[in-house]
C-alpha positions as CSV (number, residue, x, y, z in Angstrom):
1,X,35.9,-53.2,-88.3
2,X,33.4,-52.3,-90.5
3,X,32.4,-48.3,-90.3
4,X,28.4,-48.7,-90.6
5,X,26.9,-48.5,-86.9
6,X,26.4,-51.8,-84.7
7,X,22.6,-53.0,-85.2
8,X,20.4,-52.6,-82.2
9,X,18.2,-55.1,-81.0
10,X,14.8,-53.8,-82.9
11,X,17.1,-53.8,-85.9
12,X,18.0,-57.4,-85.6
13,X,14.7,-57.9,-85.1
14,X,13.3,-57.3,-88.0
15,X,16.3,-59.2,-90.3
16,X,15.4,-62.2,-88.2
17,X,11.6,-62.2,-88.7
18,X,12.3,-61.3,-93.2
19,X,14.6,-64.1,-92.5
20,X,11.5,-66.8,-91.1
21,X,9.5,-65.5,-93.7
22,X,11.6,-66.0,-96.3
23,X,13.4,-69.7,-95.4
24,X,11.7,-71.7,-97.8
25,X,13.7,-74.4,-99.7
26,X,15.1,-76.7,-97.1
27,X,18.1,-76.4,-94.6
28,X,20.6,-75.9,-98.1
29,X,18.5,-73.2,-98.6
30,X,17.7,-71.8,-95.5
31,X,21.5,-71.4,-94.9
32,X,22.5,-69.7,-98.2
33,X,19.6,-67.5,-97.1
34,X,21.1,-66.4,-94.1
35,X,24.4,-66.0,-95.9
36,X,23.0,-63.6,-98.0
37,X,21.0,-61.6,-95.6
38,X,23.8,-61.5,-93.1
39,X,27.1,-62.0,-94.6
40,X,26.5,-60.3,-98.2
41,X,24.0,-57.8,-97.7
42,X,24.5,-56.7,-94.1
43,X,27.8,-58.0,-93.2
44,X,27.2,-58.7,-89.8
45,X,30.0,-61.2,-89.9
46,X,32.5,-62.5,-92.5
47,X,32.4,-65.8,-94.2
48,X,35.2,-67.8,-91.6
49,X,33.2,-67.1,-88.6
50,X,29.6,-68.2,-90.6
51,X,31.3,-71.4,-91.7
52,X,32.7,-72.1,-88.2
53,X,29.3,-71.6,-86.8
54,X,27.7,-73.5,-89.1
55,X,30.2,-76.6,-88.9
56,X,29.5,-76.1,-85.4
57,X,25.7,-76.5,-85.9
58,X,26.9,-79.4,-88.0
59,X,27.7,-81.5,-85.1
60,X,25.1,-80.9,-82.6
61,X,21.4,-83.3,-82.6
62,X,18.8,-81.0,-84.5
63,X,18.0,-78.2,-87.1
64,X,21.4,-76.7,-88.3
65,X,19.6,-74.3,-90.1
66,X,17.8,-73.0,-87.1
67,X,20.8,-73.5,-84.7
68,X,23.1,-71.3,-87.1
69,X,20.3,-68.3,-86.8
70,X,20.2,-69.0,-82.7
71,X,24.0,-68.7,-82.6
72,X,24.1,-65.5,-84.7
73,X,21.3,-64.1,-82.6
74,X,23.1,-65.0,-79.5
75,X,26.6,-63.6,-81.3
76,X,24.8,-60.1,-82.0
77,X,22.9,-60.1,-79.0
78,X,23.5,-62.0,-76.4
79,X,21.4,-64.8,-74.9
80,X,17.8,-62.7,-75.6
81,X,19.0,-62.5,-79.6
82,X,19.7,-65.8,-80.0
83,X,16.0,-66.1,-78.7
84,X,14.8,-63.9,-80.8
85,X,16.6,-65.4,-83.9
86,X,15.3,-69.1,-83.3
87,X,11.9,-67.8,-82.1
88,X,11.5,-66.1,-85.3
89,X,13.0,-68.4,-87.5
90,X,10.3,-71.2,-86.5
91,X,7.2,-69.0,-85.6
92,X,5.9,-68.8,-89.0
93,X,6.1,-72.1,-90.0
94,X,4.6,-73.2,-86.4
95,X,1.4,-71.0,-87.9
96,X,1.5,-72.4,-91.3
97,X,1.7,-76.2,-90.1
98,X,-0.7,-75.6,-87.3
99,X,-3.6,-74.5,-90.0
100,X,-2.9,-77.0,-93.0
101,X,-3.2,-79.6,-89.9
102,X,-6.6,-78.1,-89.1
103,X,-7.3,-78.2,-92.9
104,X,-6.0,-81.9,-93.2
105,X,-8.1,-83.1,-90.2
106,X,-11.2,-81.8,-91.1
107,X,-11.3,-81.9,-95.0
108,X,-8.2,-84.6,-95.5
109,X,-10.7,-87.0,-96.9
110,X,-12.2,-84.8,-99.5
111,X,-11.8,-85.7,-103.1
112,X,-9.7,-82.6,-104.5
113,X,-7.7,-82.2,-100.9
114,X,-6.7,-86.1,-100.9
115,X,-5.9,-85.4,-105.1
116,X,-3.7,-82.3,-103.9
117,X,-1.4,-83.9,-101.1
118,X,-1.7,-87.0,-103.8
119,X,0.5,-84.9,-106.3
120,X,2.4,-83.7,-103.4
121,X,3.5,-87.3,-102.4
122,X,5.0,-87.4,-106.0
123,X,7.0,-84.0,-105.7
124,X,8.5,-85.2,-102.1
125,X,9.6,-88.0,-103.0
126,X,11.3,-86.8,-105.9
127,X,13.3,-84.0,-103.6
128,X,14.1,-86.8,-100.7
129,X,15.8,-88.3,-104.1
130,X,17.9,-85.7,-105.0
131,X,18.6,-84.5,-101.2
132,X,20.2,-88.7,-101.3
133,X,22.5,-87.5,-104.1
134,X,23.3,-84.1,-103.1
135,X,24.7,-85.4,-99.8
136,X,26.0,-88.3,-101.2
137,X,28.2,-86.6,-103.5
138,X,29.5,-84.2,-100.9
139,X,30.1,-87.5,-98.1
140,X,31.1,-90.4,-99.8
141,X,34.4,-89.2,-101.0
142,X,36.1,-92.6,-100.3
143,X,35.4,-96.2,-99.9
144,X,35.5,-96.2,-96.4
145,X,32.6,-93.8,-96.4
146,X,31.2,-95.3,-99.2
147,X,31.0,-98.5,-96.7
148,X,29.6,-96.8,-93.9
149,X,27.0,-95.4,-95.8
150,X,25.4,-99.1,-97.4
151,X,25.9,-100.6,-93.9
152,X,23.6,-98.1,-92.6
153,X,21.3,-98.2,-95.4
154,X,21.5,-102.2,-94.4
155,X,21.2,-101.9,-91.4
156,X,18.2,-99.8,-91.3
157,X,15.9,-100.9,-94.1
158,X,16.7,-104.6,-94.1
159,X,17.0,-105.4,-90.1
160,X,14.9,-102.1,-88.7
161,X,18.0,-101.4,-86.6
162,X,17.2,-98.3,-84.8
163,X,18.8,-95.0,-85.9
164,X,20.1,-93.5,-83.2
165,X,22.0,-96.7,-82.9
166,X,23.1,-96.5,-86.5
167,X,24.7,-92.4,-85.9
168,X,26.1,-93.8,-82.4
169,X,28.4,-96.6,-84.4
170,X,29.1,-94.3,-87.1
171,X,30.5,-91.5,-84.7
172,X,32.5,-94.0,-83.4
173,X,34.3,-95.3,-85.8
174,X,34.9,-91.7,-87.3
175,X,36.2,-91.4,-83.7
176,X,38.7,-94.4,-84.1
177,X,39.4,-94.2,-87.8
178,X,40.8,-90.8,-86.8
179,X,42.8,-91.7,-83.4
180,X,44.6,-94.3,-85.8
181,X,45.3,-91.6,-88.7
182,X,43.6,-93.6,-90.9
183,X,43.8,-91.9,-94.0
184,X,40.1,-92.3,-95.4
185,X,39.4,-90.1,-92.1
186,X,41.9,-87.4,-92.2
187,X,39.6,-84.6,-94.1
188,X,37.0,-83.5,-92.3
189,X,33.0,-82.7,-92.4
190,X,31.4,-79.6,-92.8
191,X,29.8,-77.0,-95.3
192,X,32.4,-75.8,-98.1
193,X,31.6,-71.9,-99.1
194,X,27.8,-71.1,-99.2
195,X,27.4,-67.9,-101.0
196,X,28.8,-66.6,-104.5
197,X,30.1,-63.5,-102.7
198,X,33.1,-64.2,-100.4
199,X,33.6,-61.3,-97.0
200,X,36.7,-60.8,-95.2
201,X,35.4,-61.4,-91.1
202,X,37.5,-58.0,-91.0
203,X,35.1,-56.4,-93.3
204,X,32.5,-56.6,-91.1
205,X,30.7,-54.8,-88.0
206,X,32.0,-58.4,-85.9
207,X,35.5,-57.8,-87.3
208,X,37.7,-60.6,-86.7
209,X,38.1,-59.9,-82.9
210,X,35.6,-62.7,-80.4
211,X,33.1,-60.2,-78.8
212,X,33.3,-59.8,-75.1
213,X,30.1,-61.9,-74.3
214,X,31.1,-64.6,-76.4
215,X,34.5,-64.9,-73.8
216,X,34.0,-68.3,-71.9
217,X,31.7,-68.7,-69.1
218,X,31.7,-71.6,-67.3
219,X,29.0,-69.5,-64.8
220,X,27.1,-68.2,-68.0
221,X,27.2,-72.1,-69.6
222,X,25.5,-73.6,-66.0
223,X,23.0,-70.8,-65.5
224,X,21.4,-71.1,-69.0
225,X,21.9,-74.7,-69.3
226,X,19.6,-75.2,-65.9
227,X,17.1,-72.9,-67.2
228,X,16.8,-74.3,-70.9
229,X,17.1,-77.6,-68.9
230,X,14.0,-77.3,-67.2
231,X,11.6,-75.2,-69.6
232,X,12.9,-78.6,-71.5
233,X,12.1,-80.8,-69.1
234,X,9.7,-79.7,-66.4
235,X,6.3,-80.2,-68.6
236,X,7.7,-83.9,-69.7
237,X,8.0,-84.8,-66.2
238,X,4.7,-83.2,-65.4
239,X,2.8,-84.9,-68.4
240,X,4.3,-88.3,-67.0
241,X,3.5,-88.0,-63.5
242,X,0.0,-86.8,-64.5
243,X,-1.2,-88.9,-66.9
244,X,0.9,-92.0,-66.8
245,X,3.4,-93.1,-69.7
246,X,0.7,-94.5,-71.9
247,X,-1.0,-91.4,-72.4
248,X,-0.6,-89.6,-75.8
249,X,0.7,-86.4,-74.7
250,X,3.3,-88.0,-72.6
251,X,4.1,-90.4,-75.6
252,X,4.6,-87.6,-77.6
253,X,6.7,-85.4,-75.1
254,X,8.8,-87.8,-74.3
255,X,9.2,-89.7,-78.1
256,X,10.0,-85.9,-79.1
257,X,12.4,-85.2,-76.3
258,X,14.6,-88.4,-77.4
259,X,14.4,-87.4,-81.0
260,X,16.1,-84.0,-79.9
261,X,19.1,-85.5,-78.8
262,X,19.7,-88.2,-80.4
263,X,18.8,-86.9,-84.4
264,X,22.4,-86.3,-85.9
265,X,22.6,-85.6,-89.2
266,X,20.0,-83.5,-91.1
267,X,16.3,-82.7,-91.6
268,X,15.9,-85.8,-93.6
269,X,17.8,-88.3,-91.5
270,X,15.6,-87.4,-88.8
271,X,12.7,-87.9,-90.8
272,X,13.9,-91.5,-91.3
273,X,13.6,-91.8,-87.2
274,X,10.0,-90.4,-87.2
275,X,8.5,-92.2,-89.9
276,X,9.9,-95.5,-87.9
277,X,8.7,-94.4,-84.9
278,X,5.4,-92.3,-85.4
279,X,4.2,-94.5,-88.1
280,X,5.5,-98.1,-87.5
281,X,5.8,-98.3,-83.7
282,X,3.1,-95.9,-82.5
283,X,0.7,-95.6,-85.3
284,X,0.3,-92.1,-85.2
285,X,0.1,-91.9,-88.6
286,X,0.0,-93.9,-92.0
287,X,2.7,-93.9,-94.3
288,X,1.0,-91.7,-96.6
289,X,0.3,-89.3,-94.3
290,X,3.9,-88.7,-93.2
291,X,4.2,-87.9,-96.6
292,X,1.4,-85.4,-96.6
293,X,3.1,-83.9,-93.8
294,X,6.2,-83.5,-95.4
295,X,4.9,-81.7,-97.9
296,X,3.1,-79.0,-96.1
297,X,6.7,-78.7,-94.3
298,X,8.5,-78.5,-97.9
299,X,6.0,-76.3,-98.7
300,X,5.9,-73.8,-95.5
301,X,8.6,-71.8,-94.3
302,X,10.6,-72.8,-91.2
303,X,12.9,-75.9,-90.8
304,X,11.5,-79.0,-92.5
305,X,11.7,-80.9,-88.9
306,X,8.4,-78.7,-88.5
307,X,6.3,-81.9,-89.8
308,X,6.9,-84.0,-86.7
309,X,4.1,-81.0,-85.4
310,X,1.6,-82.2,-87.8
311,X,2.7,-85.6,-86.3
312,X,1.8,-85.1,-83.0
313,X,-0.8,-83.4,-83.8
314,X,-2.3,-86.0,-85.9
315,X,-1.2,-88.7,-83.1
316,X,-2.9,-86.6,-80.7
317,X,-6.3,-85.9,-82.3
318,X,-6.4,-89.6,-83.0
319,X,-6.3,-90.0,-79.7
320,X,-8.3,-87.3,-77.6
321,X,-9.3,-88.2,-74.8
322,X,-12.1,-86.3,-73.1
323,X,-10.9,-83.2,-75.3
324,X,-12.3,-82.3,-78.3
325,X,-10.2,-83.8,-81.3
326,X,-9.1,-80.3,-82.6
327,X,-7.8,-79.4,-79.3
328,X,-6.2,-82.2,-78.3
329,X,-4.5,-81.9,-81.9
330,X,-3.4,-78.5,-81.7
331,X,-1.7,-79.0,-77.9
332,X,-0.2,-82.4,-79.2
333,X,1.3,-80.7,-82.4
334,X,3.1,-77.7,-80.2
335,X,3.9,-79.8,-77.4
336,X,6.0,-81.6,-80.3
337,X,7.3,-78.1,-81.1
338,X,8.2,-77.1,-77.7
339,X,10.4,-80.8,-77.3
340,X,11.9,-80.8,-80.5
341,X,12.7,-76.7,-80.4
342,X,13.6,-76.2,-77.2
343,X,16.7,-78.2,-76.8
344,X,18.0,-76.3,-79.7
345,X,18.7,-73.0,-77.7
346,X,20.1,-75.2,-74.8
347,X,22.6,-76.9,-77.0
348,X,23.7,-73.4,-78.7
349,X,23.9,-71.3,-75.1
350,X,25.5,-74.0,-73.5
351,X,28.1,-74.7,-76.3
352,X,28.6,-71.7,-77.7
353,X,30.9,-70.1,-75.4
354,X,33.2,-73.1,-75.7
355,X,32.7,-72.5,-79.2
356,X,37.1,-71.5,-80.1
357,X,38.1,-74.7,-78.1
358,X,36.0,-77.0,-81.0
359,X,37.9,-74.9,-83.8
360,X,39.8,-77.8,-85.9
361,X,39.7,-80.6,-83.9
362,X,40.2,-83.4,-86.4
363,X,38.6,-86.3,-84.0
364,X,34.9,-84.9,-83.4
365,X,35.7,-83.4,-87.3
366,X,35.8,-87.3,-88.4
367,X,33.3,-88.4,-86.2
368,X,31.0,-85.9,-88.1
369,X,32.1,-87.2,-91.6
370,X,31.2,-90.4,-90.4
371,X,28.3,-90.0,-89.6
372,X,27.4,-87.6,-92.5
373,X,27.9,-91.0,-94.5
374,X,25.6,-93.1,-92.8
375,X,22.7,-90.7,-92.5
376,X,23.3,-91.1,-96.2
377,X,22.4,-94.4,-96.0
378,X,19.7,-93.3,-93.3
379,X,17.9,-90.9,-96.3
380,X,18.4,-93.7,-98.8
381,X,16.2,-95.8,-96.4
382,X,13.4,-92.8,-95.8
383,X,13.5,-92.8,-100.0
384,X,13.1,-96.6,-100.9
385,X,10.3,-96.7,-98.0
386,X,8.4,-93.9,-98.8
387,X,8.5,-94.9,-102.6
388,X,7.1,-98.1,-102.1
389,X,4.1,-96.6,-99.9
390,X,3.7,-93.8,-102.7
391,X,3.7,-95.8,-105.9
392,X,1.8,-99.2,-104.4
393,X,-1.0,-99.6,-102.8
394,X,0.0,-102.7,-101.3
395,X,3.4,-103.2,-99.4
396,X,4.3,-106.8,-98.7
397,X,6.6,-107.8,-95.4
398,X,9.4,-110.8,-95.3
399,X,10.9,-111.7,-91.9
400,X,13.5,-114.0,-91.6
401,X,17.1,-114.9,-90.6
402,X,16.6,-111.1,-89.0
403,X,15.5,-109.3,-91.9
404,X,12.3,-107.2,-91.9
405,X,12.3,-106.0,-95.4
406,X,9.3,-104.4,-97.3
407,X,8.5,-105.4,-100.6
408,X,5.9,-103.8,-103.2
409,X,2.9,-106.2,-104.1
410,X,3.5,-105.3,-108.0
411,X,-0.2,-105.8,-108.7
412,X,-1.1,-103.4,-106.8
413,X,1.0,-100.4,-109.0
414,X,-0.4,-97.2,-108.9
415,X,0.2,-95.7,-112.4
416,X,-1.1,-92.6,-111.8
417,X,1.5,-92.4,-109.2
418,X,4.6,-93.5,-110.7
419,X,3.8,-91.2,-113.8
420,X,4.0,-88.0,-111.2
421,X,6.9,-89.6,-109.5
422,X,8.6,-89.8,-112.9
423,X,7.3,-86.5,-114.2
424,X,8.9,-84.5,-110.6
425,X,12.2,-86.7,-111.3
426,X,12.5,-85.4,-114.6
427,X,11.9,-81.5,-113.2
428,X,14.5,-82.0,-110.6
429,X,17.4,-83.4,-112.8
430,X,16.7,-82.6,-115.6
431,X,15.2,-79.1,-115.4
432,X,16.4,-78.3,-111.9
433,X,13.2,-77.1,-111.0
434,X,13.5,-76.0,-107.2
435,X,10.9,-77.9,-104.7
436,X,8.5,-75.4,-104.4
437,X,8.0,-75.1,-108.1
438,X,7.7,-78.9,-108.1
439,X,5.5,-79.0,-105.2
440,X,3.1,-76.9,-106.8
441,X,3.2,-78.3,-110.2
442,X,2.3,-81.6,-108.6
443,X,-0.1,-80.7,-106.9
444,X,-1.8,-79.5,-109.7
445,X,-1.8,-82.4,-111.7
446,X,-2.9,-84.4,-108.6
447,X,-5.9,-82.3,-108.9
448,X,-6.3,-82.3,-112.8
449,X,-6.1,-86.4,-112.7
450,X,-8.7,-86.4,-110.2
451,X,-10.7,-84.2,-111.6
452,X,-10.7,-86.5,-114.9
453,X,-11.3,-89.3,-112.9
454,X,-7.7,-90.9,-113.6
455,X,-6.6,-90.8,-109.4
């Protein structure tokens, strides 16, 4: 055990709230991040218990990023730190979204606010791109995967099968491959190391020892889960019974509450889901306003999943009712963030204390490389669609024998566009440029090609 005293709760406190400050960059970064903060600088735990959590997080529906702060919250301190921890981690970027939503709906169709989220389109694109290859290269290790993951892009982009569908199939033949021993399904999924430096979990105030409260609690598990369970659940109901399922807000929390349990795989896989949903099915938004949103998430701290709040948000100040616009926008977007965040401490408080019995099991291990693959696909899918809509201004449809494939209406290339797509390529593999550096270079040059009248 490390010598330095144990942390009180004010303490943690403040770590948490530099930590949502600070989580810029994406889940990747958002997790080195916390391995910095908590493993190398205050070794509050060593790097075999971070990388347990974290595959751990790895395998439940939502933000890893922000269920790996929850868990070390609750780890530290109990149920009310792991409160603290999540809280903190999103509450900034619930602010930040909240007011570039305001901002969007009132001055979205300005001429240098439509050129600045019109370089931003360019930028996003070019990091879904490289998030495509960065979990590629660390999935498809073999055919098999390999396989998985063009089935699912397949399946998704060329016949608009539904995702949760897709991550249900792929978890099981994980499953099976691995009940058989099949060999392309022996290694398992997770996170290698994060950090450069490497910590000993005796080297640190956690030791190596499973604190008391962590101990399972089958009394603790029910307790929590009930009460997570129905700050989850009770104003979904309520919103139903109220005002019927065809109104917006009960649209939204119950769209949102599906997405919370069924979005394996990553912030952009469940991206993928939205954008099929919120834009194609519900028309909540246009395709290149879920690309708007995604930057002001990219650009924002707090877990990039924060853009389905400018999504109901947007979907709800379409759709106001007797309320003003700008209210019924601001209760739609955190409704969204209430559905979509609080599962997240259910699945950790619940789980958590089972957390040891999960400790190298090879099955749900597979089931999670599996899947990984596909929501490779998945990503691939959200790329190819939101290039299209970025770089045309026209997207053609063909239906038949099944398919539902979108196809660009060439005359209708945007150059301006393809130019900045090319341009944020070429800073992100060639000059490895990180996103918000490319968000903000784009951005500008959206703005200098309006401003000389070329977009």
């Amino acid at each position: 055990m490390h010598d330095r005293a144990y942390p009180t709760l004010a303490e943690a406190t403040r770590i948490w709230a530099r930590i949502g400050l600070l989580s810029f960059g994406g889940p990747a970064g958002q997790i080195a991040l916390m391995h910095r903060i908590l493993v190398e600088e205050q070794r509050w735990l060593g790097e075999k218990r971070f990388l347990h959590a974290l595959n751990y997080c790895m395998l439940l529906p939502g933000p890893e990023a922000m269920q790996l702060a929850v868990y070390i919250g609750w780890l530290m301190h109990r149920t009310l730190g792991g409160i603290i921890a999540g809280a903190l981690f999103v509450l900034p970027g619930v602010v930040a979204i909240m007011a570039l939503s305001w901002v969007y709906a009132l001055y979205g169709n300005v001429g240098s606010i439509e050129a600045l989220f019109f370089g931003l389109k360019a930028a996003v694109l070019a990091i879904v791109v490289q998030a495509v290859i960065r979990i590629g290269s660390r999935a498809l290790n073999n055919n098999a995967m390999v396989a998985i993951a063009a089935a699912s892009f397949i399946a998704i982009f060329g016949f608009a099968v539904p995702f949760p569908l897709i991550i249900l199939i792929a978890g099981l033949i994980g499953f099976l491959g691995a009940r058989a021993s099949l060999p392309a399904f022996r290694d398992g999924g997770g996170h290698g190391k994060v950090g450069k430096v490497q910590v000993d979990d005796a080297d640190t105030l956690l030791g190596e020892e499973t604190p008391g409260h962590a101990e399972v609690s089958r009394s603790y598990a029910f307790r929590v889960s009930a009460i997570f369970l129905l700050l989850w659940l009770a104003p979904v109901a309520l919103l139903f019974v109220v005002f019927g399922p065809a109104n917006v807000f009960s649209q939204i929390a119950g769209f949102f509450s599906v997405m919370a349990v069924v979005t394996f795989g990553g912030a952009y896989a469940v991206l993928a889901y939205v954008a099929q949903e919120a834009v194609q099915n519900y028309g909540w938004l246009a395709p290149g306003e879920m690309l708007d949103g995604l930057g002001m998430a990219e650009t924002t701290p707090g877990p990039l999943i924060m853009v389905t709040q400018f999504v109901g948000f947007m979907g709800a100040f379409r759709d106001a009712g007797g309320l003003s616009p700008l209210v019924a926008g601001s209760l739609g977007g955190l409704l969204t963030t209430w559905v979509t965040f609080t599962p997240c401490f259910l699945w950790i408080f619940l789980g958590a204390p089972f957390i040891e019995r999960l400790r190298d099991n090879k099955v749900l291990s597979a089931a999670l490389t599996a899947i990984t693959a596909a929501v490779v696909g998945v990503i691939l899918n959200l790329a190819v669609w939101f290039g299209l809509h970025v770089i045309f201004e026209e997207v053609g449809t063909i239906t038949a024998f099944g398919l539902d494939l979108d196809v660009p209406v060439w005359s209708s290339i945007n150059l301006a566009a393809a130019a900045l797509v090319l341009a944020a390529l070429v800073a992100v593999f060639r000059f490895k440029l990180g996103p918000v550096t490319v968000l903000g270079g784009c951005a500008t040059a959206g703005l200098a090609l309006h401003l000389a009248g070329l977009a």
